[in-house]
C-alpha positions as CSV (number, residue, x, y, z in Angstrom):
1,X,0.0,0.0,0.0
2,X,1.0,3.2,-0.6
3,X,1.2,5.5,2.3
4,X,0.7,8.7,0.8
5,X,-2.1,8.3,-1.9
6,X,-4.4,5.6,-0.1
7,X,-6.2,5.7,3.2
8,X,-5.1,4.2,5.9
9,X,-6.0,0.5,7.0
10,X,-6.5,-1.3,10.6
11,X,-2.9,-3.2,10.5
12,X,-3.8,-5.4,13.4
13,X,-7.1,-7.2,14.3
14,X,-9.2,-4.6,16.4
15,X,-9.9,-7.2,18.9
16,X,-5.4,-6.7,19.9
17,X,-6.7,-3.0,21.8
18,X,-5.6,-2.4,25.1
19,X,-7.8,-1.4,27.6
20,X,-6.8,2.4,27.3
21,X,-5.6,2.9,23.7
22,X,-3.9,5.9,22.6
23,X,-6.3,6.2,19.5
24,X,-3.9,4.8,17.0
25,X,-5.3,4.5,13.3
26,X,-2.1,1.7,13.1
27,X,-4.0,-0.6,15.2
28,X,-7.6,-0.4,14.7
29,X,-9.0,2.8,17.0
30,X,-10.7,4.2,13.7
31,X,-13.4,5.9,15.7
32,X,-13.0,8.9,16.4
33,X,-12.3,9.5,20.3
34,X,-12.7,13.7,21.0
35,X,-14.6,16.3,19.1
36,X,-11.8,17.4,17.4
37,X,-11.0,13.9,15.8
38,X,-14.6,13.4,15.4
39,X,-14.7,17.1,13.3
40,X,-11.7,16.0,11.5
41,X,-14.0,12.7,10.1
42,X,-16.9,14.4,9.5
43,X,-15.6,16.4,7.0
44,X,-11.9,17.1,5.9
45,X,-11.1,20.7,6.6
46,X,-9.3,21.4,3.2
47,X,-13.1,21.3,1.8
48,X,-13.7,24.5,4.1
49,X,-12.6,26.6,1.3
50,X,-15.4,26.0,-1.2
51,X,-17.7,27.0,1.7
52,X,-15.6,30.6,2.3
53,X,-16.0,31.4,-1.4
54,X,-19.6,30.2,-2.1
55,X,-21.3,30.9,0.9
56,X,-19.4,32.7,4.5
57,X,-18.0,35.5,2.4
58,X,-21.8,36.0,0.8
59,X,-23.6,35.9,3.8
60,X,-21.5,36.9,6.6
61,X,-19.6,36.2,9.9
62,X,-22.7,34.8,11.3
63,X,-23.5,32.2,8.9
64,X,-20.6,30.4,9.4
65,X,-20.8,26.8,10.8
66,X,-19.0,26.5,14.7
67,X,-17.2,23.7,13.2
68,X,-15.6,25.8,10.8
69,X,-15.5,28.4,12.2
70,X,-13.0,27.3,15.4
71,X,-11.7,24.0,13.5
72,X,-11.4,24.0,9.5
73,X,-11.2,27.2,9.4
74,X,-7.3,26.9,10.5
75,X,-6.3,24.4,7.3
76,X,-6.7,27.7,5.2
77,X,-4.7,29.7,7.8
78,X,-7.4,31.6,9.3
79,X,-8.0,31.8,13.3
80,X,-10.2,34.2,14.8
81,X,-8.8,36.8,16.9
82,X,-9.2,37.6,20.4
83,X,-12.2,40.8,20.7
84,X,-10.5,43.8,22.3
85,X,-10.6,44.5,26.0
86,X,-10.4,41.2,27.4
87,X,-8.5,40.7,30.3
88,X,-6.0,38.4,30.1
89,X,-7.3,36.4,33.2
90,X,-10.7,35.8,31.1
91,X,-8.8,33.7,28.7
92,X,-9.1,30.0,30.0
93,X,-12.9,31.2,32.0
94,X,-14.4,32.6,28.7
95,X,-16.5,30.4,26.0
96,X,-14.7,30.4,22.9
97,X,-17.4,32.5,21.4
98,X,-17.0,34.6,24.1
99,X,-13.6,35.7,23.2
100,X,-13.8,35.7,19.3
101,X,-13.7,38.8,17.8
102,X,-15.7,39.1,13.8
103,X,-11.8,39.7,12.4
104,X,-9.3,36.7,11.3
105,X,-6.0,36.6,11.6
106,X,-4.7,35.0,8.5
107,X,-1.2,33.1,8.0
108,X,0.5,33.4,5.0
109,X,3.0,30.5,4.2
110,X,6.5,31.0,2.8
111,X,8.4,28.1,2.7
112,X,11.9,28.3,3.0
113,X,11.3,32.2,3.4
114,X,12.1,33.1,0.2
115,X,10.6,36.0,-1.7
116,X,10.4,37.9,-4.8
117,X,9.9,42.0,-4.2
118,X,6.7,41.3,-6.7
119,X,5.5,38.8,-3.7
120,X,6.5,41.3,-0.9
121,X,4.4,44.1,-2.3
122,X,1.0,41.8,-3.3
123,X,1.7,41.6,0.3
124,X,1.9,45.0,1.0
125,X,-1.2,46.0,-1.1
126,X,-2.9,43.3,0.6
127,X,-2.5,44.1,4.5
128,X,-2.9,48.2,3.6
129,X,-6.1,46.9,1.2
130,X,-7.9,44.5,3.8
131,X,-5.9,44.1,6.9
132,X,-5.4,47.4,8.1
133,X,-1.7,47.5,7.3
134,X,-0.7,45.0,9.8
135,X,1.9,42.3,8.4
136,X,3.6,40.7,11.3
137,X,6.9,38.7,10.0
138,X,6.6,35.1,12.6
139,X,9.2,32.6,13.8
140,X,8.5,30.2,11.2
141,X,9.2,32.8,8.4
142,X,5.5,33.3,8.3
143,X,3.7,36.5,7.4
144,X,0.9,37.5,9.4
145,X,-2.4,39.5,9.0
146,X,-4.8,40.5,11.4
147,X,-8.3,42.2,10.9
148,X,-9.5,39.9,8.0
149,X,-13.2,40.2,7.5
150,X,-14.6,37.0,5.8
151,X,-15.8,38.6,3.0
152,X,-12.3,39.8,1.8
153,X,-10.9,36.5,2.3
154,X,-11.8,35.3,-1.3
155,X,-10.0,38.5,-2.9
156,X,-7.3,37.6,-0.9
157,X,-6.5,34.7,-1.8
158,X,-6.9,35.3,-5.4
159,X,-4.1,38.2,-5.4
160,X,-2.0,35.3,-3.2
161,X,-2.5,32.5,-6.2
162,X,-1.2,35.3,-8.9
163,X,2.1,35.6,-7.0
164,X,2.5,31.8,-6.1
165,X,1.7,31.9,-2.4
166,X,-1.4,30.9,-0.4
167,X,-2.4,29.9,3.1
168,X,-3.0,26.3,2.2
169,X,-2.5,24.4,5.7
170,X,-0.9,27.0,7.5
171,X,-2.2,26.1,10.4
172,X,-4.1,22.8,11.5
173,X,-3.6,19.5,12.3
174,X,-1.3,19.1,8.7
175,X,2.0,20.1,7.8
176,X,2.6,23.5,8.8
177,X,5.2,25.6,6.3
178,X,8.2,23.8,5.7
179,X,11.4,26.0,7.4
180,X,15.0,26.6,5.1
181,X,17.9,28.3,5.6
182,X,16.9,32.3,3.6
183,X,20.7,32.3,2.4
184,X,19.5,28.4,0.3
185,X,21.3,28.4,-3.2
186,X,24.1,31.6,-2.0
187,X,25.4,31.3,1.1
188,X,29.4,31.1,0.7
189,X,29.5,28.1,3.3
190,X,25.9,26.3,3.1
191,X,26.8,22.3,2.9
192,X,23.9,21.7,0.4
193,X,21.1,23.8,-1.4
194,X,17.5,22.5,0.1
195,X,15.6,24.5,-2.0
196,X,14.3,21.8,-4.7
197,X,14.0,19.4,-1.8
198,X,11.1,21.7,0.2
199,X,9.5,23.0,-3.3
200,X,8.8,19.4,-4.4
201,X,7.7,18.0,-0.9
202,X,5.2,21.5,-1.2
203,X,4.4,21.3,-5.0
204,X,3.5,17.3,-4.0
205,X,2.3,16.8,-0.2
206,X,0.8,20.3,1.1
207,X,-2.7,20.3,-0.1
208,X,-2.6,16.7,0.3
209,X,-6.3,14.9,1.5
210,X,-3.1,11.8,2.4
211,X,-1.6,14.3,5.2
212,X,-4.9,16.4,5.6
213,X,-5.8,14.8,9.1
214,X,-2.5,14.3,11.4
215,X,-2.8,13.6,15.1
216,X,-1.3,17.3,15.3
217,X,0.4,19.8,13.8
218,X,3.5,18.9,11.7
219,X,6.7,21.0,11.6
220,X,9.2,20.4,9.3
221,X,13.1,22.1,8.7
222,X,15.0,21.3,5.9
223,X,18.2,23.0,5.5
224,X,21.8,23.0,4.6
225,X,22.9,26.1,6.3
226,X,26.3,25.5,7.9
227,X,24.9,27.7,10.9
228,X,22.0,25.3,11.3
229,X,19.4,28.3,11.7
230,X,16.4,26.3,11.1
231,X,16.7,24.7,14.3
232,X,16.5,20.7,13.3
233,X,16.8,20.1,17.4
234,X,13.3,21.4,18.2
235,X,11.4,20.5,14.7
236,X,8.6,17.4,14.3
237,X,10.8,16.5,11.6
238,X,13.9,17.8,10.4
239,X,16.9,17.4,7.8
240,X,20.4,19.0,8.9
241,X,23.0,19.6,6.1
242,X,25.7,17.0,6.7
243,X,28.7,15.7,4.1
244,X,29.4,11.7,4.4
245,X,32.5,10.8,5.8
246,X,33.2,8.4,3.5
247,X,32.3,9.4,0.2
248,X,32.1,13.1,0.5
249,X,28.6,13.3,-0.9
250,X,26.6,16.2,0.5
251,X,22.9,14.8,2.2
252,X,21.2,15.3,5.2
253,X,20.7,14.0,8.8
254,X,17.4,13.3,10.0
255,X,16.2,14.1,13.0
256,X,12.5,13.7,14.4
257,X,10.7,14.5,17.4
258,X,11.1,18.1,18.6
259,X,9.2,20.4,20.0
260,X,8.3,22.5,22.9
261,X,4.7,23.8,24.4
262,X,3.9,22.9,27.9
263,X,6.3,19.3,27.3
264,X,9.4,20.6,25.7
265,X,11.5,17.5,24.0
266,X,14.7,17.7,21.8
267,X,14.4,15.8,18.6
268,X,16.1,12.8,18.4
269,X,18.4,11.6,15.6
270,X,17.5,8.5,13.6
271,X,21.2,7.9,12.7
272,X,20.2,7.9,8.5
273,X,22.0,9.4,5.9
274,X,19.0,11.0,3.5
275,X,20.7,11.7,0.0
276,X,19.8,14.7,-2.3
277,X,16.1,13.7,-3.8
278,X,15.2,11.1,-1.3
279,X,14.0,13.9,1.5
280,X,10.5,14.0,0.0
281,X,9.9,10.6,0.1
282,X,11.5,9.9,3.3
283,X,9.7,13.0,4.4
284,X,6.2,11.1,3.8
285,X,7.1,8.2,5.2
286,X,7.8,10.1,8.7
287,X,4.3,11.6,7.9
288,X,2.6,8.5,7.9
289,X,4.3,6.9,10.5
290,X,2.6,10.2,12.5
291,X,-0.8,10.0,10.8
292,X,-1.1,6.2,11.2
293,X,0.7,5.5,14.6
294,X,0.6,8.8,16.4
295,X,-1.7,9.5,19.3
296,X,-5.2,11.1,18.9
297,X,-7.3,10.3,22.3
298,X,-5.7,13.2,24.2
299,X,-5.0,16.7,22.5
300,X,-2.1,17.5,24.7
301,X,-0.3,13.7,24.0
302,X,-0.9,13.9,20.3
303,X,2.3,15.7,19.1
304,X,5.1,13.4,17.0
305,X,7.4,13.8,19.9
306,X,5.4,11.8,22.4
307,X,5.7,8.6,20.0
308,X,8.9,8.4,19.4
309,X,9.9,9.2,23.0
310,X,7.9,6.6,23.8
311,X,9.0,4.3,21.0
312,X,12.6,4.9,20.9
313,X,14.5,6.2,17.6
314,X,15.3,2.6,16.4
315,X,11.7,1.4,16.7
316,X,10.6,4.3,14.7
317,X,13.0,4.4,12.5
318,X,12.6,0.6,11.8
319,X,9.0,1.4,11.2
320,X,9.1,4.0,9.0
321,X,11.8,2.0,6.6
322,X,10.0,-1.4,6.4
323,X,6.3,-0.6,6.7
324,X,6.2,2.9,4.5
325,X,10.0,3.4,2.9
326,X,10.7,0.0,1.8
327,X,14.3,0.4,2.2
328,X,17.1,0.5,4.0
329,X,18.6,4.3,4.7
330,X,22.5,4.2,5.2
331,X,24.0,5.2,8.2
332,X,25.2,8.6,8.4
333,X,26.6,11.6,10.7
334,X,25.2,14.0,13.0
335,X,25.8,17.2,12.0
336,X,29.1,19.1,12.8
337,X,28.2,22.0,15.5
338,X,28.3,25.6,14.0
339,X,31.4,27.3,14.7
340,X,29.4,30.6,16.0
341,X,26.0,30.7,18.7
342,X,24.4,32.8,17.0
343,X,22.6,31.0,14.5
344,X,20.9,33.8,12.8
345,X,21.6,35.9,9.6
346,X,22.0,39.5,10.3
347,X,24.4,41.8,9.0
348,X,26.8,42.2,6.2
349,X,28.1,38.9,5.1
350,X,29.8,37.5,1.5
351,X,27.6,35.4,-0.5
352,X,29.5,32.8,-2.9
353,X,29.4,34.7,-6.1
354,X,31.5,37.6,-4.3
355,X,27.8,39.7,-4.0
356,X,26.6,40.1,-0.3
357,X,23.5,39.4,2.0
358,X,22.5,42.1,4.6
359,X,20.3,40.9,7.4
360,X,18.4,43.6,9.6
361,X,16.0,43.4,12.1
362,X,12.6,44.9,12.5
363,X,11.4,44.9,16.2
364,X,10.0,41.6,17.2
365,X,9.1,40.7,13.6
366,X,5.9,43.9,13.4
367,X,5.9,45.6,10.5
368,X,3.0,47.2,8.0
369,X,2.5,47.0,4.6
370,X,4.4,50.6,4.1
371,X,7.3,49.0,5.4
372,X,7.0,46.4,3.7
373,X,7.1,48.4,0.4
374,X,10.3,50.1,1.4
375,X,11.9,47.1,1.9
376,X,11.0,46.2,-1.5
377,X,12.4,49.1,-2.5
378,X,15.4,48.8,-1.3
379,X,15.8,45.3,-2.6
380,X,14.6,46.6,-6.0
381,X,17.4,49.2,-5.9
382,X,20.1,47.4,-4.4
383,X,20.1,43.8,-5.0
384,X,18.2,41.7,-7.5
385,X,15.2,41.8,-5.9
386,X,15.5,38.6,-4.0
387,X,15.0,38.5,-0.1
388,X,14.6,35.9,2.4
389,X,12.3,35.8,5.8
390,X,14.4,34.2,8.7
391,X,12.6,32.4,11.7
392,X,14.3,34.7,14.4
393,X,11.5,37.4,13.0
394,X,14.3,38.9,10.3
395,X,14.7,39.7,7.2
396,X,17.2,39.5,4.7
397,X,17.9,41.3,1.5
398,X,20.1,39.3,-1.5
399,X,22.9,39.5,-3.9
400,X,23.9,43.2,-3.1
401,X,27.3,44.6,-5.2
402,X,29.7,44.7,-2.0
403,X,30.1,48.7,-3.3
404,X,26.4,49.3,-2.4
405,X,26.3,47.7,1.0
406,X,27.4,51.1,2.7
407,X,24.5,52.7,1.2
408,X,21.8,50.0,1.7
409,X,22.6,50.0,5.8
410,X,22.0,53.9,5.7
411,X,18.7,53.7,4.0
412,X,17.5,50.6,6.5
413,X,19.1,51.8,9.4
414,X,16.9,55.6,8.1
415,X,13.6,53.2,7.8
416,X,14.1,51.9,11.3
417,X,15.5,48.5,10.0
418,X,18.7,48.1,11.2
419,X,21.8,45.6,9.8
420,X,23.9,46.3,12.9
421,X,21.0,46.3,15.6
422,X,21.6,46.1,19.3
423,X,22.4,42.9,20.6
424,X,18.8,43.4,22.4
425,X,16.9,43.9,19.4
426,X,19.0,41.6,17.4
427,X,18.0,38.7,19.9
428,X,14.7,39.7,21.1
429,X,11.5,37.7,19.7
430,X,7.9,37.9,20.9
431,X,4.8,36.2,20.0
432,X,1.3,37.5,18.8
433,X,0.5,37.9,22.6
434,X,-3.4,39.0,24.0
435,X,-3.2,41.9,21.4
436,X,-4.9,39.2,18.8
437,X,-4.0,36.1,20.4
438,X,-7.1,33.9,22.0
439,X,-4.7,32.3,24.2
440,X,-2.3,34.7,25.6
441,X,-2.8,35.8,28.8
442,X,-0.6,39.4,29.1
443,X,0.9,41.7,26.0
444,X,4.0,40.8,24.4
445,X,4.9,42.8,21.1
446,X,4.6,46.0,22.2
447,X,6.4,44.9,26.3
448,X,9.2,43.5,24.3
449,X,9.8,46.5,21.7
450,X,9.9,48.5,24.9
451,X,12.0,46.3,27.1
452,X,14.2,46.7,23.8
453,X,14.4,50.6,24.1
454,X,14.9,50.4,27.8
455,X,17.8,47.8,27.8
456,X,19.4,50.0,24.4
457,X,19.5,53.6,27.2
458,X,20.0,51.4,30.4
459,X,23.4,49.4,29.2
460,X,24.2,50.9,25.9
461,X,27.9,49.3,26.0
462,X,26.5,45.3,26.9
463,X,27.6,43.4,23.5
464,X,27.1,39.9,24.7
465,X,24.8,37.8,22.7
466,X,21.2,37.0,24.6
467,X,18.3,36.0,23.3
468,X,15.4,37.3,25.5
469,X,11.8,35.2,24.2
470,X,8.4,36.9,25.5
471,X,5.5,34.7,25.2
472,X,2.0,35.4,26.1
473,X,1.1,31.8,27.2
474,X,2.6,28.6,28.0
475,X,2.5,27.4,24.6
476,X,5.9,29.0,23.3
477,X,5.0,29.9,20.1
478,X,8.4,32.2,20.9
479,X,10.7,29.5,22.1
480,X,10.7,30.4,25.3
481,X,12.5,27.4,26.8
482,X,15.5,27.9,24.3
483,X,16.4,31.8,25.4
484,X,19.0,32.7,27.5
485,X,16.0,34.7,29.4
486,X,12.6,33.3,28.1
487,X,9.3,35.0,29.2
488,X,5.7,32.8,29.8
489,X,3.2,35.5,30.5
490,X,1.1,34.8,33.2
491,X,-1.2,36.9,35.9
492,X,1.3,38.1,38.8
493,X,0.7,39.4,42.4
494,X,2.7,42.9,42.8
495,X,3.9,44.3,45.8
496,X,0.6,45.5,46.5
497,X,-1.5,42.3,46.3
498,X,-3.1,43.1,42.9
499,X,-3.1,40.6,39.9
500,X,-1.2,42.2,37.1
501,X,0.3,41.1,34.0
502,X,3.8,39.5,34.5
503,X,5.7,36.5,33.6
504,X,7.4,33.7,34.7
505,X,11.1,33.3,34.1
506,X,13.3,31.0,32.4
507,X,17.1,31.1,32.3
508,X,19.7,29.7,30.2
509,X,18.0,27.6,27.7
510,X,20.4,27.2,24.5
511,X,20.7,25.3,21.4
512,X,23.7,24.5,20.1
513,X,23.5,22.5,17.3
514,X,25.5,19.7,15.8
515,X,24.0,16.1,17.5
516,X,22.1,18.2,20.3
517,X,24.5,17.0,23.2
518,X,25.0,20.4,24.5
519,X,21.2,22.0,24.2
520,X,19.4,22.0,26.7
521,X,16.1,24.0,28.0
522,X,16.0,27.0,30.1
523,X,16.1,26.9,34.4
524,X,13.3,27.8,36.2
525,X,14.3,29.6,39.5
526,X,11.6,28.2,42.6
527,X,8.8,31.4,42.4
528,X,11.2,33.9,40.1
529,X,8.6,35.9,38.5
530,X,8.5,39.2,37.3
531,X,6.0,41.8,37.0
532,X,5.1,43.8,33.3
533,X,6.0,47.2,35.0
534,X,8.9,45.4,36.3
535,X,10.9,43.6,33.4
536,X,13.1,46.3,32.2
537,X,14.4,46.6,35.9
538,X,14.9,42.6,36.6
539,X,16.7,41.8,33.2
540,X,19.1,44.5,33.8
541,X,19.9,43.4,37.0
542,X,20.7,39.8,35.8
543,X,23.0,41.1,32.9
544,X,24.3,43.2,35.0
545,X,25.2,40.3,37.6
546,X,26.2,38.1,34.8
547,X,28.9,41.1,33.0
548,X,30.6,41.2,37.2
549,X,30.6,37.3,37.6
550,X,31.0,35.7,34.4
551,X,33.9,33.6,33.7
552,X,36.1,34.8,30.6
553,X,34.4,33.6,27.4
554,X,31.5,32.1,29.4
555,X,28.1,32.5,28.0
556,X,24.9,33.7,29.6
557,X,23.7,30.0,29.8
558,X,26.5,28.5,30.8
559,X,26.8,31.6,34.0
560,X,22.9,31.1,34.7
561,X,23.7,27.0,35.3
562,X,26.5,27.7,38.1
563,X,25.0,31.2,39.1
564,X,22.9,31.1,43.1
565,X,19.2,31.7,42.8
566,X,20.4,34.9,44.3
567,X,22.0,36.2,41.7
568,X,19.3,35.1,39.0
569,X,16.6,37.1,41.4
C-alpha cells in the first residue's frame, strides 16, 4: 500500500486494543475519540474553502458553521482573533465564542522564506487593502495579518494564487510551512542547497487529503545552512546539512521528534544518511508513521514527539523503513556543530558569487505594509530583488554589489531597520500575545519592543549575545524554553496584592546545534517571576550580575547554570 495516496488501514485485528488505547489508526482505533478527531471525520477541513468562497464570504460572519469556524477554518490559515478589552485572566474562563472577535488573523505560508519583491508588495497592497496595514513577520518565516473580514478573504486569496503563495494548511492538524535556511542556493559556506528538496515536498504533499488529518500539527526544517538556523533540534521532523565521511557526498541528517509547548523534547536523531532527492519521500514516510501510529485520544499527548519518545529512535525508525519506505537508509553523521551561537543571519556577510546578504531586524518581527514596500524598494534598488524571511523574526535582502552595501545600511538603518542592531533587538522575539491572540494571557509585542528601548538607554555598552523570548502563554509559540531569558506570561501578584500582567522566568536555555548533546532547555528559579512594570528593571539586574561574575568567554547560559538563585533574582 502506498502510504501517501491511499487511506489508511487497521494493520492489526481490532480485537489486539488495550484497555486504554492511545487512539492509533495503526491498530484499529478508527473511531473517532474527542470532538476534534470526530470534526476531523466528518468532513476534511481542506473542503472549508469552497464553503468561504460560495457561501461565508456571501452571507457573513454569522453564517458560518461552529465547526468551521474554530476547527477547518485553520487548514486555510485563518483563526479568529481575540475581541478587544479582554482581560488576560478571562482567557481560560471565557467560551470560545466569548472571546472571538468578527476579524481573522490570516497566516501566510512561505516556505523556506524566500521572496520575490513582486511577492512582498502583493503583500503589502494586501495588508494596507484588507488588513489594516498590519503584516507581522513570525518565527517560522510566516507572514501574518490581522483584521481579515470573511468577505475579503476570497479576494485575498486570489491576489496570493497570482504571485505563487497561499495559506494552504498553514495552520491545523497538517503540515505546517516547511522551514530553510533564507541564504539556500548563495550562502558562501551552506553544505547543500535544500531549495528543490522543500518546493517538491510543497508542490507534491501540502494540499494533500493523504496528510490532511494528522494527530497534530507537523513541523518540518530542511536545511543546509552551515549555521543550522532552522533549528533541526526542536522540529517534528527535520533534515540538517551534513557531508558523508566516507564518500564526500553532501545529504542530510534526520532528525524527528522536537518540539516545545507545555512538554518541551529535543528531537532525536534517527542515525540515517537522506541523499539529495530522497527527503520528499523519506519526508512522507515520517508523515505517515505520525498520521497512522501517532496519538489522537488526548490533544495534549498527540504531538510526534510523544511517540517516538515513547518508541525509541530505532523502533521508529525501523518502522518507517519497512512498513512505509521499503528500504534501508544508510548510516550517516550528525551534524558538525556551527562554529558561532548565534545561529541567525543578520548583517553584512559575502555570499558565494563575491555579492553580499544584509540581514536587519525589525522589532520583534511587526511591520506594515508601508514598510514592507520600502523594503521592496530597497531590494529593488540594491540587490536583484531577491530577499529571504528568517525564523528569528528577520529579514534579509540578497545579492547586493559589495560597493552598495554602505548605502543600503544607511537607508535601512533611516527606515528603522537596522543591519547592525543592538544585541537586544538583534535577539529579542515575541509572540502574537493578547493583542490578537485567543490564548495569551498578558501583552508581548509592544512589552518586548519597549524592554528593547529600555535595555538600548540602560546598558548601551552590553555586547554579549542574549536572546530574550516573550511569550503570552505557555504554549511557546516564541521559544521560550531555548532563550537565555525566556518570558511565559502569566497573571502576577505585585507588591501591592493586585493581579497584574507578568511573567514567569526561564534562564539559560540554549541550542547548540551539531547532535544536540550540548542543548538544553532554560532553568526555572523556585517562584522567580517578574511583574510587566517590572521587566526592564529585573533583566538588567541579571545582565548586570552576569557582565561582574561571568567567567572569561563564558556564556549567559552557561553563568545562569553555576550562578545562586540569588544572583538570577
Amino acid at each position: 500500500m502506498s502510504p501517501v495516496t491511499e487511506a489508511p488501514v487497521a494493520r492489526r485485528p481490532a480485537q489486539t486494543r488495550r484497555k486504554r488505547g492511545e487512539g492509533q489508526w495503526a491498530l484499529g482505533y478508527l473511531e473517532p475519540l474527542n470532538k476534534n478527531e470526530e470534526n476531523k471525520k466528518n468532513d476534511d477541513g481542506l473542503n472549508v474553502r469552497q464553503r468561504i468562497i460560495d457561501i461565508y464570504s456571501k452571507a457573513g460572519f454569522d453564517s458560518i458553521d461552529p465547526a468551521d469556524l474554530r476547527g477547518r477554518f485553520r487548514w486555510w490559515g485563518l483563526y479568529t482573533q481575540r475581541k478587544p478589552g479582554i482581560h488576560g485572566g478571562k482567557t481560560a474562563i471565557l467560551e470560545p465564542e466569548e472571546l472571538d472577535d468578527r476579524y481573522f488573523m490570516m497566516r501566510i505560508r512561505i516556505d523556506g522564506g524566500q521572496l520575490s519583491t513582486r511577492q512582498l508588495r502583493a503583500i503589502a497592497d494586501i495588508a494596507n487593502t484588507y488588513a489594516r496595514g498590519t503584516a507581522d513577520v513570525t518565527d517560522r518565516q510566516n507572514v501574518q495579518l490581522h483584521w481579515i473580514r470573511i468577505e475579503d478573504v476570497p479576494a485575498i486569496w486570489d491576489a496570493l494564487d497570482e504571485i505563487g503563495l497561499g495559506t494552504t494548511e498553514a495552520c491545523g492538524d497538517v503540515p505546517r510551512v516547511i522551514l530553510g535556511c533564507p541564504l539556500a542556493g548563495v550562502a558562501a559556506d551552506e553544505v547543500i542547497d535544500a531549495t528543490q528538496e522543500i518546493e517538491t515536498i510543497n508542490e507534491k504533499y501540502i494540499g494533500d487529503p493523504a496528510f490532511s488529518n494528522l494527530p497534530r500539527k507537523f513541523k518540518s526544517s530542511i536545511s543546509g545552512c552551515s549555521a543550522q538556523c532552522s533549528h533541526h533540534e526542536i522540529n517534528d521532523i527535520a533534515f540538517a546539512g551534513v557531508v558523508h565521511p566516507e564518500t564526500g557526498e553532501a545529504g542530510y541528517d534526520l532528525w524527528v521528534g522536537g518540539g516545545l509547548s507545555t512538554n518541551p523534547m529535543l528531537a532525536k536523531r534517527l542515525g540515517v544518511f537522506v541523499r539529495p532527492g530522497q527527503v520528499p519521500e523519506v519526508w512522507a514516510a515520517v508523515a505517515s508513521v505520525f498520521r497512522d501510529y501517532g496519538y489522537r485520544r488526548l490533544r495534549h499527548r498527540a504531538r510526534i514527539k510523544f511517540l517516538i519518545n515513547d518508541w525509541g529512535a530505532e523502533k521508529f525508525r525501523e518502522v518507517m523503513e519497512t512498513e512505509y519506505l521499503g528500504y534501508t537508509l544508510p548510516e550517516g553523521p550528525a551534524p558538525d556543530a556551527p562554529e558561532d551561537h548565534v545561529r541567525d543571519h543578520v548583517g553584512v556577510h559575502r555570499q558565494r558569487d563575491g555579492r553580499y546578504y544584509v540581514g536587519f531586524a525589525p522589532k520583534v518581527g511587526r511591520l506594515d505594509g508601508d514598510a514592507f514596500h520600502r523594503i521592496a524598494d530597497l531590494a529593488d534598488k540594491y540587490g536583484s530583488g531577491q530577499l529571504s524571511t528568517t525564523n528569528e523574526q528577520k529579514l534579509v535582502i540578497l545579492d547586493v554589489p559589495g560597493e552598495k552595501t554602505g548605502d543600503l545600511q544607511e537607508e535601512l538603518k533611516a527606515a528603522d531597520l537596522s543591519a547592525t542592531p543592538s544585541v537586544f533587538r538583534r535577539h529579542t522575539m515575541a509572540c502574537t500575545g493578547i493583542e490578537f491572540c485567543k490564548l495569551a494571557i498578558v501583552e508581548t509585542k509592544g512589552r518586548a519592543a519597549s524592554l528593547i528601548d529600555e535595555l538600548e538607554d540602560r546598558l548601551p555598552d552590553f555586547d554579549t549575545p542574549v536572546s530574550i523570548n516573550v511569550n503570552g502563554c505557555p504554549n511557546s509559540c516564541a521559544r521560550i524554553q531555548t532563550a537565555d531569558i525566556g518570558l511565559k506570561g502569566q497573571l502576577v501578584t505585585d507588591a501591592d496584592g493586585n493581579q497584574v500582567e507578568g511573567y514567569q522566568v526561564h534562564l539559560g536555555g540554549a541550542l547548540r546545534g551539531g547532535d544536540a548533546a550540548e542543548s538544553g532547555f532554560g532553568r526555572k528559579v523556585r517562584g522567580l517571576k517578574t511583574t510587566a512594570e517590572d521587566l526592564p528593571d529585573y533583566v538588567e539586574r541579571v545582565l548586570r550580575r552576569f557582565s561582574e561574575n561571568r567567567k572569561e568567554e563564558e556564556t549567559f547560559s552557561q553563568w545562569t547554570q553555576r550562578a545562586s538563585d540569588e544572583e538570577l533574582s
